[in-house]
C-alpha positions in Angstrom: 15.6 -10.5 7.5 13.3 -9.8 5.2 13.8 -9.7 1.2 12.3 -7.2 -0.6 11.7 -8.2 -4.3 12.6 -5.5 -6.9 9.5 -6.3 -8.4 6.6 -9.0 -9.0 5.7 -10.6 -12.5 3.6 -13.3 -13.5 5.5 -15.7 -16.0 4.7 -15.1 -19.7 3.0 -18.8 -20.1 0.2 -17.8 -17.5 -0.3 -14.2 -18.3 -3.2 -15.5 -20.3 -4.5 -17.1 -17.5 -3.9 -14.1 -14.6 -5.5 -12.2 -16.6 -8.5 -14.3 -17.0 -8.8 -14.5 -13.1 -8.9 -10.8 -13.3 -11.5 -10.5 -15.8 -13.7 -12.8 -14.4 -13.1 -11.1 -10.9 -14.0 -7.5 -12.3 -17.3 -9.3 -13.3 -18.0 -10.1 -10.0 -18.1 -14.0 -10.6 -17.2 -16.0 -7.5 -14.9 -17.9 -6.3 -12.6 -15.6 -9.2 -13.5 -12.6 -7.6 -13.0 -13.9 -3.9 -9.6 -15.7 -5.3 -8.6 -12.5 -7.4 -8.9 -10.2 -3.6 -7.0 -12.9 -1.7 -4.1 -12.9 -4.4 -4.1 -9.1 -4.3 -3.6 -9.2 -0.4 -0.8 -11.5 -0.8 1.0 -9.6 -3.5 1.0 -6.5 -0.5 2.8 -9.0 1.5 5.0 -10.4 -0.8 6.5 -7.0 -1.7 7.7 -6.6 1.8 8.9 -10.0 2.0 9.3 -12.2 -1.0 10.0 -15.4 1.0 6.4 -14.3 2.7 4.9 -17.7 1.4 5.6 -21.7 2.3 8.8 -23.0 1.3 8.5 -25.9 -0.9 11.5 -28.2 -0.1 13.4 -29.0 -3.2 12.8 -32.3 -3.3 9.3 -32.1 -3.3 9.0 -29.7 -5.7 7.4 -31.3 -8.4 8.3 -32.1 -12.1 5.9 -29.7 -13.4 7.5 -27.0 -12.1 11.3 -28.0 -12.9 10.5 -29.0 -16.4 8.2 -26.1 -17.4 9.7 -23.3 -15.2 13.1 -24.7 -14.7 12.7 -23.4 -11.1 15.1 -24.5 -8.3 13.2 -22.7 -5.4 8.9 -22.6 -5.0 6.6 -20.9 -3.0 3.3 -21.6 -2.1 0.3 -19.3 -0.9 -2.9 -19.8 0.5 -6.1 -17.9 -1.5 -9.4 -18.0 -1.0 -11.9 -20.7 -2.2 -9.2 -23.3 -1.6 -7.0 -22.3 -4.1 -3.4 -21.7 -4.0 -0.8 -19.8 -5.8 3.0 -20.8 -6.7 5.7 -18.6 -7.0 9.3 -18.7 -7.4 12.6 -16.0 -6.6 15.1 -15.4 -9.7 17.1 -12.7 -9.6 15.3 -10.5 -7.0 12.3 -10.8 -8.3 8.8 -13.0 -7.4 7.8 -14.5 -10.4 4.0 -15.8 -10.3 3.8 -19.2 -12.0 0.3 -20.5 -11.1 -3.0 -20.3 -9.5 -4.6 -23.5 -8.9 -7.6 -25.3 -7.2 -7.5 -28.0 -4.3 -7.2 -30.7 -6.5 -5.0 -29.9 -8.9 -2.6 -29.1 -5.9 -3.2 -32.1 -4.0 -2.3 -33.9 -7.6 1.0 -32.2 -7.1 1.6 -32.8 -3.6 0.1 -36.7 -3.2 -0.5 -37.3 0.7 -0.1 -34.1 1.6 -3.1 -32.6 3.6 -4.1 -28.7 3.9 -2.8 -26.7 6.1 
């Protein structure tokens, strides 16, 4: 069964960020603009489905996130341009915490391959 977030928010300490992605995307500067329609296409999904992207298991979610975030649950989405975006569920809603590139992810996630 599917869980329908009341609503989707990026996290205050990368607004400044998302909204970088956005600008560069409206400026038609690639990969930004190819990542920025990716992420767009995945927020359409999410709403119908929060838990829409790749569980992280707990244990292998990393410090980063805990310690920054304080999150108990991540999310992870495939973008364009081999980048991927992290998300976690608090209180009904998906809360965007980051967008990053292939390395910084496999940085996170040592020895884990792409999917």
């Amino acid at each position: 069964m599917a869980i329908r977030p009341e609503e989707i928010i990026v996290h205050e300490e990368v607004r400044a960020a998302h909204e970088a992605w956005e600008s560069l995307a409206r400026q038609g500067r690639q990969p930004a603009q190819a990542v920025w329609k990716s992420l767009q296409t995945c927020i359409l999904r999410l709403r119908s489905d929060a838990q829409w992207g790749e569980v992280v298991r707990q244990e292998l979610i990393p410090r980063y996130f805990r310690e920054k975030y304080g999150v108990s649950n991540l999310y992870c989405i495939d973008l364009a341009a081999f980048h991927r975006c992290l998300y976690t569920i608090a209180n009904r809603s998906v809360i965007l915490l980051d967008i990053v590139d292939h390395p910084t992810y496999d940085g996170w996630f040592p020895g884990r391959r792409s999917r």
